[in-house]
C-alpha positions as CSV (number, residue, x, y, z in Angstrom):
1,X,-3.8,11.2,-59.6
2,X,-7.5,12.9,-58.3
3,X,-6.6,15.0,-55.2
4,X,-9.2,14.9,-52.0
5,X,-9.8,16.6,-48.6
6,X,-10.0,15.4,-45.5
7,X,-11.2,17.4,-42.8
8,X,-8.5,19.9,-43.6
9,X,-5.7,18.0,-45.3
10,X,-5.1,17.9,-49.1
11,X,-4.1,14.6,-50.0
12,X,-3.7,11.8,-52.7
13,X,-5.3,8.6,-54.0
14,X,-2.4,7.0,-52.1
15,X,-2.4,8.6,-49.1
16,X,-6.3,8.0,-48.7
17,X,-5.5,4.7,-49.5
18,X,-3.3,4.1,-46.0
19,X,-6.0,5.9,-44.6
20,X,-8.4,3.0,-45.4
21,X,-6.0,0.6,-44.9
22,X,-4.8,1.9,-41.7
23,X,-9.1,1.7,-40.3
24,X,-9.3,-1.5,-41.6
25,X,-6.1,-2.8,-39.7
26,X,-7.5,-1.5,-36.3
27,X,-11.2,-2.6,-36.5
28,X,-9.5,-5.9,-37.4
29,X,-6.3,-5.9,-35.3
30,X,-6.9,-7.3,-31.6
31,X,-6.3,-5.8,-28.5
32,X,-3.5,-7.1,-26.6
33,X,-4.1,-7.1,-22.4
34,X,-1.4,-4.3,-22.1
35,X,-2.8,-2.1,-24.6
36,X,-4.8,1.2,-24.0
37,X,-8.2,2.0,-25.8
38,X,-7.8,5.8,-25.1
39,X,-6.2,8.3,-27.6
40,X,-4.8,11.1,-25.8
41,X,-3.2,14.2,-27.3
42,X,-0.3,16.0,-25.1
43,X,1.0,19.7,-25.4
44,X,2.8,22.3,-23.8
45,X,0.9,25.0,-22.1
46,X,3.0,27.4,-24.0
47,X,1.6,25.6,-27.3
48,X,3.4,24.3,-30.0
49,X,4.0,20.4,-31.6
50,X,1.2,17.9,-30.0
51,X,2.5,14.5,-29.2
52,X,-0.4,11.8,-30.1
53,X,-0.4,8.3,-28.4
54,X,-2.6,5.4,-26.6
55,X,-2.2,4.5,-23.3
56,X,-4.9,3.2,-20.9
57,X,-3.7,6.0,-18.0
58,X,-2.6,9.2,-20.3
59,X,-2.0,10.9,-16.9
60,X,0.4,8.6,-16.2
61,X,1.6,8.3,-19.1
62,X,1.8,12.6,-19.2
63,X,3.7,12.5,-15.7
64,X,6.4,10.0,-17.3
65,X,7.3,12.3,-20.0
66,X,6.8,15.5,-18.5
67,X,10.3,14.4,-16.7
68,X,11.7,15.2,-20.3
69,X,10.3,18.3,-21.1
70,X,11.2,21.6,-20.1
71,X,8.1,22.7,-20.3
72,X,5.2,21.8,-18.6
73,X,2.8,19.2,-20.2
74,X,-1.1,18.6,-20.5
75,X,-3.6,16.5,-21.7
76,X,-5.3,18.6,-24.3
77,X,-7.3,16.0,-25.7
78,X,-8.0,12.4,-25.3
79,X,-10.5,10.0,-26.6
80,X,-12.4,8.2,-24.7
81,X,-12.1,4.4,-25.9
82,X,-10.9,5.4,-29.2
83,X,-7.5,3.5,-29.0
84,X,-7.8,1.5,-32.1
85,X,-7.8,4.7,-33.8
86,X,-4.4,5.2,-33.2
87,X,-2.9,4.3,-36.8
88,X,-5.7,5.8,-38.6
89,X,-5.2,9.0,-36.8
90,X,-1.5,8.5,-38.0
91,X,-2.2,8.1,-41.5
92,X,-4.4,11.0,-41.0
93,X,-2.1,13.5,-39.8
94,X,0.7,12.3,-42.3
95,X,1.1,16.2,-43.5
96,X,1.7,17.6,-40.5
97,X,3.8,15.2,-39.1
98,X,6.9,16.6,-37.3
99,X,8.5,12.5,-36.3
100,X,7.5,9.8,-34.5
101,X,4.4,10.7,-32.8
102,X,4.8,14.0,-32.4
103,X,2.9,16.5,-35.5
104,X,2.3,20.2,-35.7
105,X,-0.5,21.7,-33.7
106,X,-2.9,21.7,-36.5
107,X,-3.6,18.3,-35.8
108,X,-5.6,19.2,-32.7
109,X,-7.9,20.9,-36.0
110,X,-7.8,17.6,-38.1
111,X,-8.2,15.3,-35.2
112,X,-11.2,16.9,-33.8
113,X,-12.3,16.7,-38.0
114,X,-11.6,12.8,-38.3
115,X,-12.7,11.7,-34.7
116,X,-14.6,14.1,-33.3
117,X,-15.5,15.5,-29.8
118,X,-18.3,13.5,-28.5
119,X,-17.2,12.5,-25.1
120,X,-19.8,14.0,-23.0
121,X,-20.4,11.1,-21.2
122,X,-16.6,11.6,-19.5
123,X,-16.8,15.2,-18.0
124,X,-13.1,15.6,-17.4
125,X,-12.2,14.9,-21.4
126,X,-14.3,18.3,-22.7
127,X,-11.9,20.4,-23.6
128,X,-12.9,24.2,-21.9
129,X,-14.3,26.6,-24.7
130,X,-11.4,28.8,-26.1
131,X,-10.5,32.2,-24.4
132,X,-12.0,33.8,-21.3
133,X,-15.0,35.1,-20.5
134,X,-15.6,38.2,-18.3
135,X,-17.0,37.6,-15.0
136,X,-20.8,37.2,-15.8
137,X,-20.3,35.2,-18.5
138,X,-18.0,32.0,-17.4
139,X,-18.3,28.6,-17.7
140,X,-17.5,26.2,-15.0
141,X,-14.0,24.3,-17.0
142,X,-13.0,28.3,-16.5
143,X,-14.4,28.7,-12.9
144,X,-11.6,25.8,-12.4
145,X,-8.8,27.5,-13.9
146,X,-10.5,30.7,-11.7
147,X,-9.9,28.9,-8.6
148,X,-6.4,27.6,-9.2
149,X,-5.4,31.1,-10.5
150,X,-6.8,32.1,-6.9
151,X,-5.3,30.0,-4.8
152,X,-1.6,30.2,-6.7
153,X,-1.6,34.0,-7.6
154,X,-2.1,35.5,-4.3
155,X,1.6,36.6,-3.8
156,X,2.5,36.7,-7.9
157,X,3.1,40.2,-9.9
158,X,1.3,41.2,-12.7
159,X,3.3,39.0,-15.1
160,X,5.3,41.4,-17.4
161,X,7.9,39.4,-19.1
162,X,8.0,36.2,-20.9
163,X,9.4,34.4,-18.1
164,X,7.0,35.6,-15.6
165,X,4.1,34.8,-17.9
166,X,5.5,31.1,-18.4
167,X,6.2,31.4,-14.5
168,X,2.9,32.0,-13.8
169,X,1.5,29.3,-16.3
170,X,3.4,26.5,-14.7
171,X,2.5,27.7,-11.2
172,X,-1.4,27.8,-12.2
173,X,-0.9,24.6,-13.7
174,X,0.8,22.9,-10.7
175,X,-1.8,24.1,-8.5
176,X,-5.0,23.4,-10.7
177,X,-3.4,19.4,-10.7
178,X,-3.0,19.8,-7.0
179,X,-6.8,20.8,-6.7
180,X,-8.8,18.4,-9.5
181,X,-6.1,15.3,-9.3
182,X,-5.5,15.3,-13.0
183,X,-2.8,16.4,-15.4
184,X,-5.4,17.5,-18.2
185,X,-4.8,21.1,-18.7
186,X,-5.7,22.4,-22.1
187,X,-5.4,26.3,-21.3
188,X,-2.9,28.3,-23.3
189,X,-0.3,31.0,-21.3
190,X,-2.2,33.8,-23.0
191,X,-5.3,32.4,-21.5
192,X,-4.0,32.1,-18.1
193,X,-2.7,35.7,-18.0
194,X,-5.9,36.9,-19.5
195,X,-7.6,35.3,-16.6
196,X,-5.4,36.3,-14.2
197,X,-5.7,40.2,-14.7
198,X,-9.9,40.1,-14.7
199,X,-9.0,37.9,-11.3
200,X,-6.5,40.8,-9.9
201,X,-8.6,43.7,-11.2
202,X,-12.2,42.9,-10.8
203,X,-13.3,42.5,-7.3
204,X,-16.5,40.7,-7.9
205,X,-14.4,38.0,-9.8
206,X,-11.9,37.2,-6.4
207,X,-15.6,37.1,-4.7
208,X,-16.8,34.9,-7.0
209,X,-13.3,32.4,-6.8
210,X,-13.5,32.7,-2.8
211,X,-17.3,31.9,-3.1
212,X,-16.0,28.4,-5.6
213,X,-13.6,28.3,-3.3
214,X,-15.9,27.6,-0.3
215,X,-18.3,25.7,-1.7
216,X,-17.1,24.0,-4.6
217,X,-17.1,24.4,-7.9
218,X,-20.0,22.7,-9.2
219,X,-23.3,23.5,-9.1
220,X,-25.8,23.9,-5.9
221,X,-28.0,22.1,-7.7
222,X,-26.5,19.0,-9.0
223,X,-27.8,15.4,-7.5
224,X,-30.5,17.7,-5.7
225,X,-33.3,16.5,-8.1
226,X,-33.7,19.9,-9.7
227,X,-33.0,18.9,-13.3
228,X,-30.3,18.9,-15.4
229,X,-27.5,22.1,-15.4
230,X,-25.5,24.2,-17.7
231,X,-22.1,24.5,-18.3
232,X,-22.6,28.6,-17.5
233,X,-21.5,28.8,-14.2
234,X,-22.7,32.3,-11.6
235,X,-22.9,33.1,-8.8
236,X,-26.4,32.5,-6.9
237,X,-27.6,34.5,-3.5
238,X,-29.1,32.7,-1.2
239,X,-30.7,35.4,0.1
240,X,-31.7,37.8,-2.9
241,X,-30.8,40.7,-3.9
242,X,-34.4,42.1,-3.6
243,X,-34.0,41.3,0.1
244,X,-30.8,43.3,-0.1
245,X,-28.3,40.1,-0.2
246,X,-24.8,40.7,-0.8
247,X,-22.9,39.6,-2.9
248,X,-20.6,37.4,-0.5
249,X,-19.4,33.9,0.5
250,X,-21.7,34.1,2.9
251,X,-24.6,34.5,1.2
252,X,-23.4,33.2,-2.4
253,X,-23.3,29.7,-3.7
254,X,-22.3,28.2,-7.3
255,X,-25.3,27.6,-9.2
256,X,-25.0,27.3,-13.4
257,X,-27.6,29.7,-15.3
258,X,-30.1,27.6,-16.0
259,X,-30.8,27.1,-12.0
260,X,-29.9,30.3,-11.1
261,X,-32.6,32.2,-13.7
262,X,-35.4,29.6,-12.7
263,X,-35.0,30.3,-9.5
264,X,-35.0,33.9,-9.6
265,X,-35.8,36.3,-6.5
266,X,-36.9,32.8,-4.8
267,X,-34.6,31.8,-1.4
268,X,-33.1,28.3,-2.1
269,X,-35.5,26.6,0.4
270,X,-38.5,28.4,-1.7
271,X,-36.9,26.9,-4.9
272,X,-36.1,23.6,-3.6
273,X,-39.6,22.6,-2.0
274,X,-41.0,24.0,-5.6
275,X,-41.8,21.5,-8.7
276,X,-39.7,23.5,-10.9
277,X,-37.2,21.5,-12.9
278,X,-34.7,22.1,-15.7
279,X,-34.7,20.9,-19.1
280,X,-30.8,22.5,-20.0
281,X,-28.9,20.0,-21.4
């Protein structure tokens, strides 16, 4: 029997077989009123086995099981109407299958592999690049876990202890739902913690949450017909530093890099009555 790879799994004629077999079924199987066309990926925030399913509200779906879990769950992936995937996926992840629909956390790896992450056109399923990033540096899927850490950690220790590390995870996490409506939540303890020390020892990164804080945690510049931004998110003075602005809520505003370097030393009513567009994508 000839031995292949797929995306990271070593398998057999046979397997690959139900792997075909498995595609075929769901191109050609039809779908049924109650049935979801979005493949969703669920995990602890501690890590650990991913439970894979289809469901047409995974957030829904996440709240219903997170009553059985004694851990708190997330949305780490899901596919935007990639539903009929479901058995292929299955077949797919056969070697790292724990039971049911539950498999090791290397099929976050394979899955990404086999289906792919091009869901850009449905902001809230990009998964938030892995790690954090120090304070210049930070995109805006981690100026959201910023702002939760904010507004949760302001009476919370330095987290010491396992507990008070999974303690301070589940409090971020409750709080980040409460602010963005949603259960997705694909950041690790580790990452949380790591966050939450640059938040607690770096003044200019509580500035720059109580500047998202205020004003949101987007871009100035988006729908303001000043092209397209970047997921790089800074913090942008409305009056410049030249002109000795401080660094402030009061004079600060979200901007992403792209905006912020274009406009410069330029006041934002210099650099909105100006032609100057971005090209970012």
């Amino acid at each position: 029997m000839s031995i292949c790879k797929i995306d990271g799994v070593t398998s057999g004629d046979d397997d690959l077989y139900h792997v075909t077999e498995a595609v075929c079924d769901a191109s050609s199987r039809p779908t049924r009123p109650d049935e979801s066309d979005n493949l969703y990926v669920l995990q602890s925030i501690i890590g650990g086995p991913v439970r894979l399913g289809r469901a047409c509200d995974p957030d829904a779906l996440a709240a219903r099981l997170q009553m059985s879990s004694p851990f708190p769950l997330s949305i780490v992936r899901a596919y935007h109407r990639q539903g009929d995937l479901e058995a292929a996926a299955h077949a797919v992840l056969k070697s790292v299958k724990l039971h049911d629909d539950w498999f090791d956390e290397r099929a976050l790896e394979i899955l990404d592999g086999f289906i792919g992450q091009d869901t850009s056109d449905v902001p809230f399923l990009n998964p938030p690049a892995q790690g954090t990033a120090e304070q210049h540096d930070m995109t805006f899927d981690q100026l959201r876990l910023l702002c939760a850490i904010h507004r949760a950690g302001l009476d919370l220790q330095d987290p010491v202890t396992d507990k008070e590390r999974l303690s301070l995870g589940m409090a971020v996490q409750r709080t980040y739902a409460d602010l963005f409506d949603t259960t997705y939540f694909p950041w690790r303890t580790e990452q949380i913690v790591k966050l939450f020390y640059q938040w607690r020892k770096s003044p200019d990164t509580r500035t720059k949450a109580d500047i998202a804080a205020a004003h949101g945690c987007r871009c100035f510049w988006t729908d303001r017909a000043k092209g397209p931004c970047c997921d790089q998110a800074e913090a942008g003075h409305l009056v410049p530093r030249c002109q000795h602005g401080k660094l402030s809520v009061a004079n600060c505003v979200i901007e992403c890099r792209a905006h912020n370097n274009q406009r410069r030393e330029r006041t934002i009513e210099q650099y909105l009555l100006s032609p100057d567009r971005t090209t970012h994508r």
